[in-house]
C-alpha positions as CSV (number, residue, x, y, z in Angstrom):
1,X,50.6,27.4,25.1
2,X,48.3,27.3,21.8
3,X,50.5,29.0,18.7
4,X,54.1,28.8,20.0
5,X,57.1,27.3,18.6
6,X,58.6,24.2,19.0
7,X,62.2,24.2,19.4
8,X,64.1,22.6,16.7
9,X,67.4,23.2,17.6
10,X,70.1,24.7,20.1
11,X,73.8,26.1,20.1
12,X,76.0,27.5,23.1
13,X,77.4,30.5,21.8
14,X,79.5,31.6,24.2
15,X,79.3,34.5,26.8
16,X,76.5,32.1,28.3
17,X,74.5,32.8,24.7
18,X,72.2,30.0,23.4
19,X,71.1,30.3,19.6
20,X,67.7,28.3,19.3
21,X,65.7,27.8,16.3
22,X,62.1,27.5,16.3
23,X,60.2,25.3,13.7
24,X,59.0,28.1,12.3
25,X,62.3,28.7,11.1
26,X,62.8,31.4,13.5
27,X,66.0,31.9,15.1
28,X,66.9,33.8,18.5
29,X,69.3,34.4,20.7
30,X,68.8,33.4,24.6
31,X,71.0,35.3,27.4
32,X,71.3,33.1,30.2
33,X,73.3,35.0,32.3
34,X,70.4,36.7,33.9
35,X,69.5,33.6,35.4
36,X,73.0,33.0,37.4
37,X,71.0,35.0,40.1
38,X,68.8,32.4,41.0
39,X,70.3,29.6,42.7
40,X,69.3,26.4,41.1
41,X,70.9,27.5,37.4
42,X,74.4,28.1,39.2
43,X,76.2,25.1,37.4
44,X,75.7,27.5,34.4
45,X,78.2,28.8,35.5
46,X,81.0,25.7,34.1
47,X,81.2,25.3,30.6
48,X,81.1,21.9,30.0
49,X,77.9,21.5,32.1
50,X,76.6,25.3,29.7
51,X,77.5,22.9,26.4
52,X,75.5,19.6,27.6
53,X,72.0,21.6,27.0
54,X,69.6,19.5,24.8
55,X,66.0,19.7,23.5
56,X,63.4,18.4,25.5
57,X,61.2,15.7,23.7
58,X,58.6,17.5,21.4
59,X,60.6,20.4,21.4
60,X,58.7,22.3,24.7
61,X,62.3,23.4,26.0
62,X,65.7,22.7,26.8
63,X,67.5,21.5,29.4
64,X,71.0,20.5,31.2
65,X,69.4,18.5,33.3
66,X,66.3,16.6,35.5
67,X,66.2,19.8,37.7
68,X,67.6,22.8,35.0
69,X,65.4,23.5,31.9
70,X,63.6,26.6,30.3
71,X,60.1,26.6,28.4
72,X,59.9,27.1,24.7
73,X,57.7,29.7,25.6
74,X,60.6,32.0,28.3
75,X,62.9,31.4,24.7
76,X,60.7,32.9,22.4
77,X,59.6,35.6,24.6
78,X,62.8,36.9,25.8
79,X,64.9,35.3,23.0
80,X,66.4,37.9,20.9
81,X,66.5,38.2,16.9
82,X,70.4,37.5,16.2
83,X,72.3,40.5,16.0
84,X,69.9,42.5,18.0
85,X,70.8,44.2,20.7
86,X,67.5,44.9,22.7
């Protein structure tokens, strides 16, 4: 998508909370546990596997694995300024 971020960076948080930071120099807050309802993101569920999220090449998302990832774009959108709560 023409105009959006590139991920820089990201942070577990805790609580299933990712902190990402855009190279705009934007940070937000991603909630993951909204997506333990769909099948395929139920290894979210152990830490260790939570903690092993990396940025994708080029900074176009994240992911834990081959099969689990999320868009820079479903970050920014539904990403939340830290502290925010809504």
């Amino acid at each position: 998508m023409e105009g959006m971020p590139r991920i820089k960076s990201v942070e577990p948080t805790g609580n299933l909370e990712l902190l990402v930071r855009f190279d705009n120099g934007i940070a937000r807050t991603y909630d993951c546990a909204p997506l333990l309802s769909r099948p395929e993101f139920q290894l979210l569920k152990v830490p260790a596997f939570f903690r092993a999220v990396r940025v994708d090449a080029g900074g176009y998302g994240i992911s834990w694995s081959d099969d689990m990832d999320l868009s820079e774009h479903e970050l920014w959108t539904n990403g939340k300024q830290p502290g925010s709560s809504g």
